[in-house]
MARLUM-296848 format. One record per residue (C-alpha): x, y, z. Coordinates in steps of 0.1 Angstrom, whole numbers, padded with zeros to 4 digits, always signed. Layout:
! residues N
XYZ;...
This chain:
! residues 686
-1979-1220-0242;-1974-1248-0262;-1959-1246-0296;-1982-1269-0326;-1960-1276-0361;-1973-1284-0387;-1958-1317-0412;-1947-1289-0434;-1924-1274-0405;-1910-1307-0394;-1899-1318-0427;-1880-1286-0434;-1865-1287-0397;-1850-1321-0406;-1835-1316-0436;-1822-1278-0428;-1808-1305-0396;-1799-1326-0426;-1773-1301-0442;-1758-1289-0414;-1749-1322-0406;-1736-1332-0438;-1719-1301-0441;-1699-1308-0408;-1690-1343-0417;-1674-1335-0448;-1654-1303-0433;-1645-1327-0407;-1635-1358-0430;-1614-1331-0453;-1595-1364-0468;-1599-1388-0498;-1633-1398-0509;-1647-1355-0508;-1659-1363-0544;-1683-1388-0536;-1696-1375-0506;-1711-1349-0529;-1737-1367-0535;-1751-1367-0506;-1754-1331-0513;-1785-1332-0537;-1805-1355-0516;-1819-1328-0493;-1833-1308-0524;-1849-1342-0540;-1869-1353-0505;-1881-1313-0506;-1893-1318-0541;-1911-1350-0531;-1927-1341-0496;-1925-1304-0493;-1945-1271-0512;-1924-1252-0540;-1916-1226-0518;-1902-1246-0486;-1886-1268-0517;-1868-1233-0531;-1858-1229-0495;-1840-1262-0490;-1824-1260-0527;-1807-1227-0518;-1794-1239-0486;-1784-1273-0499;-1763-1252-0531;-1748-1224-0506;-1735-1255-0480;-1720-1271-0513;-1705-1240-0524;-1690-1233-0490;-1679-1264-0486;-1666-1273-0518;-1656-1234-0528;-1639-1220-0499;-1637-1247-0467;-1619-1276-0486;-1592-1260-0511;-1578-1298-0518;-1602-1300-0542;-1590-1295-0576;-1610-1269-0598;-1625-1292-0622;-1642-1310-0588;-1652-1277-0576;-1668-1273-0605;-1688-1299-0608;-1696-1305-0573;-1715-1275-0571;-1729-1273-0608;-1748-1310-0594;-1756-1293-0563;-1774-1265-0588;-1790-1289-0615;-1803-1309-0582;-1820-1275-0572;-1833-1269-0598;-1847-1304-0609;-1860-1307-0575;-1882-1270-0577;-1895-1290-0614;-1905-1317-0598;-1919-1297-0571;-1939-1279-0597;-1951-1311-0613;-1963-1323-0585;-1978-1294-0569;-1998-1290-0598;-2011-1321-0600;-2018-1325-0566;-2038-1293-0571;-2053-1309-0599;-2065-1341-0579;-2077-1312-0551;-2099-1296-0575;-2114-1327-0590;-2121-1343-0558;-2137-1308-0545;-2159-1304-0575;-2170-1343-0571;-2180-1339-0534;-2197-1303-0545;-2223-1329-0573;-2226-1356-0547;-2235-1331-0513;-2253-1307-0536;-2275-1332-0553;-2284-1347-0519;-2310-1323-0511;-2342-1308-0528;-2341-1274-0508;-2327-1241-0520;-2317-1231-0481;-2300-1266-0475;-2287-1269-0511;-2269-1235-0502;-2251-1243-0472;-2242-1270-0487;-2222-1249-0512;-2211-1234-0483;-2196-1264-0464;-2180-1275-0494;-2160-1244-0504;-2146-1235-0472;-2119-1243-0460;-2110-1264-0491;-2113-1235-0517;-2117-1207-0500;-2115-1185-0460;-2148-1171-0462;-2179-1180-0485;-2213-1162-0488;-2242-1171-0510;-2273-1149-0516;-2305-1156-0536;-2329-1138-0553;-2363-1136-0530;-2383-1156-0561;-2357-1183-0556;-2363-1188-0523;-2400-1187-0527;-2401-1208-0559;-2406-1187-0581;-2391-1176-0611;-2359-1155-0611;-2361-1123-0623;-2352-1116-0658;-2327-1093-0678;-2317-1067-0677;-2331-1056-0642;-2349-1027-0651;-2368-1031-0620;-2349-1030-0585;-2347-1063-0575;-2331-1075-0541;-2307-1105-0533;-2315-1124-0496;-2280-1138-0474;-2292-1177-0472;-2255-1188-0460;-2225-1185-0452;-2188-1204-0438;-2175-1196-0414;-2196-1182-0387;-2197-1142-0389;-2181-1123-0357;-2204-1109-0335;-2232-1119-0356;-2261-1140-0357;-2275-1169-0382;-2308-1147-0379;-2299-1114-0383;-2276-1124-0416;-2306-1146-0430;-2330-1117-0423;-2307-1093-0440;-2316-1082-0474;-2288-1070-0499;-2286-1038-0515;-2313-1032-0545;-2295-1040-0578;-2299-1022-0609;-2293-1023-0644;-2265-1004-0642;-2245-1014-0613;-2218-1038-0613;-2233-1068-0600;-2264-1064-0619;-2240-1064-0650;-2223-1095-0639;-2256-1110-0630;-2269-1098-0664;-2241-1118-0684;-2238-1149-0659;-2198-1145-0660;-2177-1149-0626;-2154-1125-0617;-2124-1120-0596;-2103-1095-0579;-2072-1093-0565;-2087-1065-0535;-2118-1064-0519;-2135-1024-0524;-2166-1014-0519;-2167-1002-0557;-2155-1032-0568;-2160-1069-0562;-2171-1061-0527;-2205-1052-0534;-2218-1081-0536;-2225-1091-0502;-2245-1068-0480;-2229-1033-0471;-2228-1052-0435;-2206-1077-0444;-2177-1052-0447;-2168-1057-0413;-2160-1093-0418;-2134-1082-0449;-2115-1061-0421;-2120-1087-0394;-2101-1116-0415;-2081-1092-0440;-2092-1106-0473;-2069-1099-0500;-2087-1119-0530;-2121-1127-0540;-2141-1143-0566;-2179-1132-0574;-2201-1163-0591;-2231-1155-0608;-2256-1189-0603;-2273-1196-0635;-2288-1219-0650;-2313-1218-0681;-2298-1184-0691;-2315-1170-0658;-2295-1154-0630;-2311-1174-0594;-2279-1156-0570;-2244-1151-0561;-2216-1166-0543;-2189-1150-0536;-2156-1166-0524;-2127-1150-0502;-2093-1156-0489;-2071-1145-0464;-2036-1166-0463;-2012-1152-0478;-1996-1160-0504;-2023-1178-0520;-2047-1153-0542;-2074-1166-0565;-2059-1172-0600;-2074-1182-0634;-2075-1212-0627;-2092-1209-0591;-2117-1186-0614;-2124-1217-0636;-2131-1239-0608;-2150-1215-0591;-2175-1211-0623;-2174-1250-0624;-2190-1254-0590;-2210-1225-0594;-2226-1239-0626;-2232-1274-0607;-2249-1257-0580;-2270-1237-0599;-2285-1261-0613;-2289-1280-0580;-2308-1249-0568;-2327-1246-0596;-2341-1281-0591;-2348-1274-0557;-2366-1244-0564;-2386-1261-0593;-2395-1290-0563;-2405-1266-0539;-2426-1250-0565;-2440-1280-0574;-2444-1291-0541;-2463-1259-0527;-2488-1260-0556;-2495-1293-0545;-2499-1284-0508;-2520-1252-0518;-2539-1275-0539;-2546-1299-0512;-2549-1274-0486;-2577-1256-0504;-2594-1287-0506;-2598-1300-0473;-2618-1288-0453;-2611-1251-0437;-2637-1253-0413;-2657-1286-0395;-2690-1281-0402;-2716-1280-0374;-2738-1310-0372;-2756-1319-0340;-2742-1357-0338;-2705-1347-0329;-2681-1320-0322;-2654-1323-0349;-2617-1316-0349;-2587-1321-0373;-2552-1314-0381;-2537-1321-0415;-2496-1324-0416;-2475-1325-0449;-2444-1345-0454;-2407-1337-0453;-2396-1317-0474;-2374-1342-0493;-2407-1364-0498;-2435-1341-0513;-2471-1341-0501;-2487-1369-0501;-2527-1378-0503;-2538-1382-0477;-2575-1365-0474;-2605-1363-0446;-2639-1353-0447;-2667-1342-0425;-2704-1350-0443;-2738-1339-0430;-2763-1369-0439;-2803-1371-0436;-2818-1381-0403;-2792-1360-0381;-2763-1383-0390;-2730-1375-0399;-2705-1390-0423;-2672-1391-0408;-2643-1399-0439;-2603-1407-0438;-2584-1420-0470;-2548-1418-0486;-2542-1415-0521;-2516-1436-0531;-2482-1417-0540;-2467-1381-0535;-2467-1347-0559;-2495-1333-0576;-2507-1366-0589;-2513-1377-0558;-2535-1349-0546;-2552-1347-0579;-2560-1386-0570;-2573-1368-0540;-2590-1344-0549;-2607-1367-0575;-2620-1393-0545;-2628-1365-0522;-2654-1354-0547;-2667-1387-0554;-2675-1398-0517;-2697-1364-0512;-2715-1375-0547;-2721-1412-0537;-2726-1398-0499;-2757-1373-0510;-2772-1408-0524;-2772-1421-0486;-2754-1451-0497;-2745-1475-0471;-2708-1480-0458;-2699-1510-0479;-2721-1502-0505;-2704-1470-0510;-2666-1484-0510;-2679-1505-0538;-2691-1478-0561;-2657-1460-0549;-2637-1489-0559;-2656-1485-0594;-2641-1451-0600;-2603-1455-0586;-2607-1482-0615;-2620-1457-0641;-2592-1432-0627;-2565-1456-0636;-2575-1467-0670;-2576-1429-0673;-2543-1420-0661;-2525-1450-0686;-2515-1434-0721;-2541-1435-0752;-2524-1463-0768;-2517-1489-0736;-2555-1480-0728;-2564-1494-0766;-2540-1519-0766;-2532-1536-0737;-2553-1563-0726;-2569-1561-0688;-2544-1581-0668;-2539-1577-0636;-2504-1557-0642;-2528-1527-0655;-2551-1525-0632;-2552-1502-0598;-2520-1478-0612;-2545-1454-0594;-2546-1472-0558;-2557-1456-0522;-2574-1464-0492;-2602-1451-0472;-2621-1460-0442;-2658-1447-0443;-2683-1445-0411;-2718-1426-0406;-2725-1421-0370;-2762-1418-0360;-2771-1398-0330;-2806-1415-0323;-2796-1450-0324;-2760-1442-0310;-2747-1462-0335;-2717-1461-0360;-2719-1481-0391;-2683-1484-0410;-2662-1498-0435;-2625-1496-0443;-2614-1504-0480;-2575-1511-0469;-2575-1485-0442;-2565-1486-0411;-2594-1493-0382;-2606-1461-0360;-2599-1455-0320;-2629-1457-0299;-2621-1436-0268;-2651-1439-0239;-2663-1414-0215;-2636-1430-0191;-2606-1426-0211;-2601-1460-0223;-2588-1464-0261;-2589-1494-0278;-2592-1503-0319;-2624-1510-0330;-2626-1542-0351;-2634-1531-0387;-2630-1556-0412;-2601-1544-0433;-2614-1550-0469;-2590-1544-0505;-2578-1511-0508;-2593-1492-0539;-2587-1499-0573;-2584-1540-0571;-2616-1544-0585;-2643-1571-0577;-2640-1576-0541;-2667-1575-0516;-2667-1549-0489;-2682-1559-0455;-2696-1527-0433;-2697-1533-0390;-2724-1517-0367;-2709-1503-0335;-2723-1495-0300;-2708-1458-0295;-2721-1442-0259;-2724-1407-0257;-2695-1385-0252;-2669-1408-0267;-2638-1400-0290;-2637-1412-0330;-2603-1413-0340;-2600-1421-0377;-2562-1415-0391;-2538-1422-0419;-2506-1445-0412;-2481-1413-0416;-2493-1409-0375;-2479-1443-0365;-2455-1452-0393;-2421-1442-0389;-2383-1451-0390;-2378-1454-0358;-2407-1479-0345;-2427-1505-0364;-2467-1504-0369;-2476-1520-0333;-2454-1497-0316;-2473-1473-0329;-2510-1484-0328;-2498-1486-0286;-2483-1451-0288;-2517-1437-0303;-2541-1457-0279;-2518-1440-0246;-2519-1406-0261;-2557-1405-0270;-2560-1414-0237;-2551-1389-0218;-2580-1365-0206;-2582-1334-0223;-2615-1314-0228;-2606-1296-0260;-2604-1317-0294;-2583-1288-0307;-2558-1297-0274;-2560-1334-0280;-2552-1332-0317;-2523-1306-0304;-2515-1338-0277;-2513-1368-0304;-2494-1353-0325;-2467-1339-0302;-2465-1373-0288;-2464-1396-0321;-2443-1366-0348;-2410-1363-0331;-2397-1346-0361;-2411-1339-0398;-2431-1372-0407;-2420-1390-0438;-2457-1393-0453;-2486-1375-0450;-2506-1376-0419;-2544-1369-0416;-2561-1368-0384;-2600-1365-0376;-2611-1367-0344;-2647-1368-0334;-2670-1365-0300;-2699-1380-0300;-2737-1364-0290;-2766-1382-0285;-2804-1370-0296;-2826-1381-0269;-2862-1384-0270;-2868-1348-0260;-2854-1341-0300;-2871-1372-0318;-2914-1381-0322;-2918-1416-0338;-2950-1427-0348;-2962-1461-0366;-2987-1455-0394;-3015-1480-0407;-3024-1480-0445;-3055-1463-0439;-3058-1425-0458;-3080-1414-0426;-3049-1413-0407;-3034-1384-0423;-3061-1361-0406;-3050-1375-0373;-3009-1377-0376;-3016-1337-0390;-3028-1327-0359;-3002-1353-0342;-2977-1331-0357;-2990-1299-0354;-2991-1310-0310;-2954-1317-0312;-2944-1283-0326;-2962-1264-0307;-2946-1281-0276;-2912-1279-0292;-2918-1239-0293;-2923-1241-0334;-2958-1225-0338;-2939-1209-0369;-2935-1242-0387;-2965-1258-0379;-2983-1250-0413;-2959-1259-0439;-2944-1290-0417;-2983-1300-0418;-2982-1298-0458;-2950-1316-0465;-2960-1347-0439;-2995-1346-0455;-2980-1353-0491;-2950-1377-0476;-2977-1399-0450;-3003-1401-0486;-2977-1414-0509;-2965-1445-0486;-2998-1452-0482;-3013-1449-0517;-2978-1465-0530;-2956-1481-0510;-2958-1510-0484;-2960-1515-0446;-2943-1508-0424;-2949-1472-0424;-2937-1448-0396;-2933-1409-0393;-2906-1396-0373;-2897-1359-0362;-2863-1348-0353;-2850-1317-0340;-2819-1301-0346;-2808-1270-0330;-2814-1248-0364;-2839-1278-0384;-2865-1294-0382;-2862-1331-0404;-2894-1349-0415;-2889-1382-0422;-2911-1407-0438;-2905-1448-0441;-2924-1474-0455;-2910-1509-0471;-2906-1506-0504;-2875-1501-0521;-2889-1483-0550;-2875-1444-0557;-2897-1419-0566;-2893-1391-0583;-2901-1357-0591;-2915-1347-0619;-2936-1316-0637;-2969-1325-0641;-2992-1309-0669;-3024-1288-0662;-3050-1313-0665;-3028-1341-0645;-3047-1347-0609;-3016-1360-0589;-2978-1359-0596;-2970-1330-0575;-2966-1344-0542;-2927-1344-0544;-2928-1309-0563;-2944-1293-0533;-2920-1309-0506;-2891-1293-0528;-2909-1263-0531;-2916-1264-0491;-2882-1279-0475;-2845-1266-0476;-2833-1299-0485;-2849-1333-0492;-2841-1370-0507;-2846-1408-0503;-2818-1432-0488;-2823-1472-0488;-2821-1492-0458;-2819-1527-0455;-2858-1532-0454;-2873-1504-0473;-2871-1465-0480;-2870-1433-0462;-2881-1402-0477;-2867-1368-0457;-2876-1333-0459;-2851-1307-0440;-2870-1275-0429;-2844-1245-0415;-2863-1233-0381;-2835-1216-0362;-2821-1219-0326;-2854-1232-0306;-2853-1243-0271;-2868-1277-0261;-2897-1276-0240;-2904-1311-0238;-2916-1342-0260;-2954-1340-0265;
């Protein structure tokens, strides 16, 4: 087996070499000129004082003075007294400058040790904003530099975010392993970060150190002492390396107690001292605070996420133009969550309004910002705005969000430049797909354009025109009608999916395209598929992904009929009506759908303009009565007074229907009326 020495061992095997040498030569010389080869004598104590520790150094001083007084004492007699004499009191003062010096410079080298260890504990501590990182970290850095064995162990609220618990623990509270250096002997990284400690009270030792925040050491490790403060399990590893010293840190910081770490050693002869204690405290006050800001992050950060969470959409909801799925995935932890947002809206007519935006930023601003635009596009979508129309009144409010968020005194004050406006900035890319037409209608205010997947798996971008993202202010929007066939994928997403480190935007537009291309019958499965091909790791933003199939309502689910402005229709399109519910197997409905088209089919004609047409549509649980004519004028509903003769058209519609409204084309009006029927089976158009 081979034999390893260290620099240490070398040095002190030459110079021991050294002095016997020396000494042989001058017992062999034995002539003139003894005197001055004395000198030589000290130079084997002086290179020990510059290369060597202080006890190696006392080593090599007493051989160097016991060879000199030999030599000089009993070997060579020639020598006069007075020689003798001060041959070997050099020999001595050489000793014992060299074991100064040695001193010196041990403790300054100790010095430069400690102040290099607690300047890599700031910079690797500070590097990260998570409590479990942050403490291995501590760990890394301790051992083997400062200490054999190192364990750190957090309060439960710590690792959650939380507060700490406060003082005096008249409660039982528990500590939780997070780390440790080095590995534990037959033990695993899971079982010792599953472990809990012991439940500390008021009156037990550690809770009395935790209590006061004040390290402390001990020159043994018992389990009465200093040893309870890791886990009753980790006993096994004080046998298995035969500590003999250990220091206890309370981590504090704001006066409140977040853990422990607890330092050990094993070499002999080096115990902690006051000194290590010191030091110890040092690092254990910098990475306290460290913790403490990662706790207060991850805090921060998990509001935010909860806030966002609850917000988005738990559930798709059921709408007979597509089958809906989604998956929402929060940044790295070193980034925060983001804004991006997604939203599935049920329109008038059977449509659906499928939405994707990102909020521009990360932290709770950012989903506020969210949560803020989310609410806005359901308001501005219950108006049945179109695409582009919408994006403008959108752009409106990101503007009035960011006057909002500037303080009181730059809103007063500072003049409306172009470097204060859009601090509030996001994107969004807005589409209503309509079932009967098979049509989608969309518009992207700086977002990127959807994925149109067809019935035979082939993905390609649709061609939106990209307009400003929100919050520029006074730039058109342009909205683009799309052919969409039935059974086809809608893939709107945020630029977290594609954007990475590791491949520019191109890359991973292509990526995307081959992924949403593969066949898979379940949305759920092909959301599952994307982002396991595209997320190799935690993304570094936000990524939002909607993904929609397509259904189309055929003329079995839809009776269109063109109206002349003649009142002695609305006899005829009555019984027209009641026909087609009878052959839709809605018998039930027949008498109020009868009323609310009678009031809709006499207001277009009494006030509104040609064209007008009545159109039916069945949903699986509604029934949607539509009525459009040419005018773009509103009405609206109002309470009419006893005596009044008219004025309470609209109020019986509302009265009548579950939901109804008006939405604006591009040549007219439409006024709808929803009606709740319940599963009905088709039986064919009449």
């Amino acid at each position: 087996m081979a034999i390893t020495l260290r620099r240490d061992d070398w040095v002190v095997a030459i110079l021991v070499g050294y002095i016997a040498l020396f000494s042989a030569v001058v017992v062999e010389v034995s002539g003139r000129g003894l005197l001055r080869w004395a000198v030589y004598a000290t130079v084997a104590p002086l290179v020990a004082a510059a290369l060597l520790p202080l006890r190696h150094t006392l080593v090599i001083s007493f051989l160097s003075f016991a060879a000199a007084t030999y030599i000089y004492g009993v070997a060579l007699p020639v020598i006069s007294v007075g020689g003798r004499v001060v041959v070997i009191t050099g020999v001595a003062l050489a000793g014992v400058i060299s074991l100064a010096v040695c001193k010196v410079r041990m403790r300054l080298m100790i010095a430069r040790r400690r102040l290099s260890l607690v300047s890599e504990a700031s910079e690797r501590l500070g590097g990260t904003l998570d409590v479990t990182q942050t403490a291995w970290e501590l760990a890394e850095v301790t051992v083997p530099a400062f200490a054999d064995y190192v364990s750190v162990d957090l309060f439960d609220a710590v690792l959650k975010g939380r507060e700490p618990p406060t003082k005096p623990f008249t409660e039982p509270v528990a500590l939780r392993h997070v780390a440790h250096r080095p590995d534990a002997p037959a033990r695993t990284d899971d079982e010792l970060k599953a472990e809990k400690k012991e439940e500390l009270r008021d009156v037990s030792l550690p809770a009395r150190y935790l209590a006061a925040c004040a390290p402390a050491r001990a020159s043994y490790v018992d389990t009465t002492d200093i040893g309870v403060w890791p886990a009753r399990g980790h006993t096994d590893q004080t046998d298995a390396y035969r500590m003999h010293s250990a220091i206890a840190v309370p981590l504090c910081a704001g006066g409140r107690a977040l853990g422990a770490l607890t330092l050990r050693r094993h070499r002999p002869p080096y115990a902690f001292d006051t000194d290590d204690l010191a030091l110890a405290e040092e690092i254990g006050t910098r990475a306290a605070i460290c913790l403490d800001n990662a706790r207060r992050y991850a805090r921060e950060r998990d509001t935010a996420l909860i806030l966002q969470r609850s917000l988005l959409p738990r559930h798709m909801p059921e709408v007979a133009a597509a089958e809906v799925a989604s998956r929402y995935v929060p940044a790295s932890h070193s980034v925060g969550v983001g804004g991006d947002w997604f939203d599935v809206i049920p329109l008038s007519g059977a449509r659906v309004a499928l939405v994707v935006g990102d909020a521009v930023g990360h932290g709770l601003h950012a989903s506020a910002t969210m949560t803020r635009l989310r609410a806005a596009v359901r308001t501005l979508a219950d108006i049945d705005l179109q695409p582009d129309e919408l994006l403008t009144h959108l752009d409106d409010v990101v503007l009035r969000l960011s006057t909002e968020s500037r303080p009181v005194h730059e809103a007063a004050d500072a003049p409306d430049t172009d470097d204060t406006v859009g601090e509030v900035g996001a994107t969004c890319l807005y589409a209503v797909y309509d079932p009967i037409a098979s049509r989608c209608t969309l518009a992207s205010a700086g977002h990127l354009p959807p994925v149109i997947v067809t019935p035979d798996h082939h993905a390609e971008i649709v061609d939106t025109p990209l307009g400003p993202s929100l919050g520029l202010g006074n730039l058109p929007f342009e909205s683009v009608d799309v052919h969409v066939p039935e059974g086809s994928l809608l893939a709107l997403y945020t630029d977290g999916l594609i954007r990475e480190h590791h491949r520019d935007l191109e890359s991973g537009v292509q990526e995307l395209l081959q992924a949403l291309s593969i066949p898979e019958p379940s949305l759920d499965g092909r959301c599952r598929a994307v982002l396991g091909a595209l997320l190799k790791d935690q993304p570094a933003d936000d990524v939002a992904l909607l993904i929609a199939r397509t259904r189309v309502l055929d003329a079995d689910h839809v009776a269109t009929w063109d109206l002349p402005t003649d009142p002695a229709v609305v006899a005829e399109i009555r019984a027209r009506v009641s026909d087609q519910l009878t052959a839709w197997g809605l018998e039930d409905a027949v008498f109020t759908t009868e009323l609310i088209v009678s009031e809709l089919v006499t207001n277009a004609i009494r006030y509104a303009q040609s064209p007008i047409r009545l159109r039916l549509i069945l949903e699986e649980r509604s029934l949607i009565c539509e009525v459009s004519d040419g005018s773009t004028t509103t009405p609206h509903l109002r309470r009419a007074r006893t005596y009044d003769e008219g004025g309470r058209g609209l109020f019986i519609v509302a009265q009548l229907a579950e939901r109804w409204g008006t939405r604006h084309g591009r040549h007219g009006k439409t006024i709808w009326a929803e009606l709740i029927t319940g599963p009905a089976s088709v039986s064919g158009p009449g």
